[in-house]
C-alpha positions in Angstrom: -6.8 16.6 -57.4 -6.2 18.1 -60.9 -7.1 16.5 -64.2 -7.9 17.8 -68.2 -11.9 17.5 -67.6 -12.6 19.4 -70.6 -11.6 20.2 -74.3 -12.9 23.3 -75.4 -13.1 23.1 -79.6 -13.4 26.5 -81.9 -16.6 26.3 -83.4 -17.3 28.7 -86.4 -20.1 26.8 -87.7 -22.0 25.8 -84.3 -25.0 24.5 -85.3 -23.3 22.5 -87.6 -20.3 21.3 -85.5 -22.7 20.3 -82.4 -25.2 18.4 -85.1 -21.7 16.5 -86.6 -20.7 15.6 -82.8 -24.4 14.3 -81.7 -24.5 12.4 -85.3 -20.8 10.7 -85.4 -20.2 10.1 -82.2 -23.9 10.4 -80.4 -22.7 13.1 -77.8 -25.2 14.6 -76.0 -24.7 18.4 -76.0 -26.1 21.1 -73.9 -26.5 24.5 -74.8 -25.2 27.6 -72.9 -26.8 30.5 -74.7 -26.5 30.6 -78.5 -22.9 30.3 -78.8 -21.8 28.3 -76.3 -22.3 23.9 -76.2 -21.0 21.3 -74.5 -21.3 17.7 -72.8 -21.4 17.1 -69.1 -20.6 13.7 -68.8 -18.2 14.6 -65.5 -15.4 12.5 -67.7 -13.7 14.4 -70.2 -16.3 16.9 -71.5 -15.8 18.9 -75.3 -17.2 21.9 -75.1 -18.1 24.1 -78.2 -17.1 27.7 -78.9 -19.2 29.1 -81.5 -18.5 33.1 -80.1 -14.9 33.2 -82.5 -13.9 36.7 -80.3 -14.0 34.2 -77.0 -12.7 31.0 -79.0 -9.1 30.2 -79.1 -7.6 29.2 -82.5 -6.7 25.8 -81.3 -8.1 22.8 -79.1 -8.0 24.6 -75.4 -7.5 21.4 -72.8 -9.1 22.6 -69.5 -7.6 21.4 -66.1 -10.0 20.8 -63.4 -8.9 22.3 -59.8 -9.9 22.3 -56.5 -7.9 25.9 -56.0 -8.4 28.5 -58.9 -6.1 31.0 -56.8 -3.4 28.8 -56.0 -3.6 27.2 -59.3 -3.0 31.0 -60.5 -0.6 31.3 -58.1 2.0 28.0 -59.1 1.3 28.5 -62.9 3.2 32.2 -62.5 5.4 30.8 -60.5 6.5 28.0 -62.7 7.0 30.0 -65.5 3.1 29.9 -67.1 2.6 32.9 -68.8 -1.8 34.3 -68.1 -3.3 34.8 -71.3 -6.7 35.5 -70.1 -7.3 36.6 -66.5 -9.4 34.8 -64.1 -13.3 35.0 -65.6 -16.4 33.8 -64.0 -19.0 32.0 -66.5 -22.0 30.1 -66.0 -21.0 27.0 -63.8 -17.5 28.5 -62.1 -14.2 30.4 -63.1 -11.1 29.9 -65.2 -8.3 31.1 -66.2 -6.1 31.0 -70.0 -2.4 30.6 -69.8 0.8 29.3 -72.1 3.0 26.9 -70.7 6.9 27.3 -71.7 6.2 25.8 -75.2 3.4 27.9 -76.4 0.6 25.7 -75.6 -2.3 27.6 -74.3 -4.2 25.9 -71.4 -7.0 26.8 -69.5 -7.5 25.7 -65.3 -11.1 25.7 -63.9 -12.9 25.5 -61.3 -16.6 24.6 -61.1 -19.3 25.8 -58.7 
């Protein structure tokens, strides 16, 4: 089954971003080395980006998926166009792509 899990924010400032988050809205964040955290709830986690080169320059909505190939696989098929090839990162892979409007999307899955 396929769902958004996970909203990935650009963080420039991350210190300051994850201290705002834990402050206004009393998210617990965990950190993935120093530029890199996020919540892990297992509802719809935010996740901040504070490496700018990885970050995208909007809010990247992550899809969760039981088949990262396949997933690869329809996306091209229906038209998806791959941004960022499939990567492996601390807790599973992904994959970036644009959907016909220009909206860049990101499918995962965990480990």
């Amino acid at each position: 089954m396929s769902r958004i899990s996970y909203i990935e924010l650009p963080a420039a400032e991350l210190p300051a971003t994850r201290a705002f988050y834990g402050e206004a809205f009393g998210f617990a964040l965990a950190d993935y080395g120093p530029s890199y955290s996020c919540t892990t709830t297992g509802d719809v986690d935010i996740g901040l980006q504070g490496d700018l080169s990885e970050a995208t320059t909007a809010p990247l909505p992550v899809i969760a998926v039981d088949d990262l190939d396949a997933c690869l696989e329809a996306v091209m098929r229906a038209g998806g166009v791959i941004t960022k090839p499939v990567f492996a990162f601390p807790g599973g892979r992904r994959f970036h792509f644009r959907d016909p409007s220009g909206n860049e999307l990101a499918a995962l899955k965990a480990d």
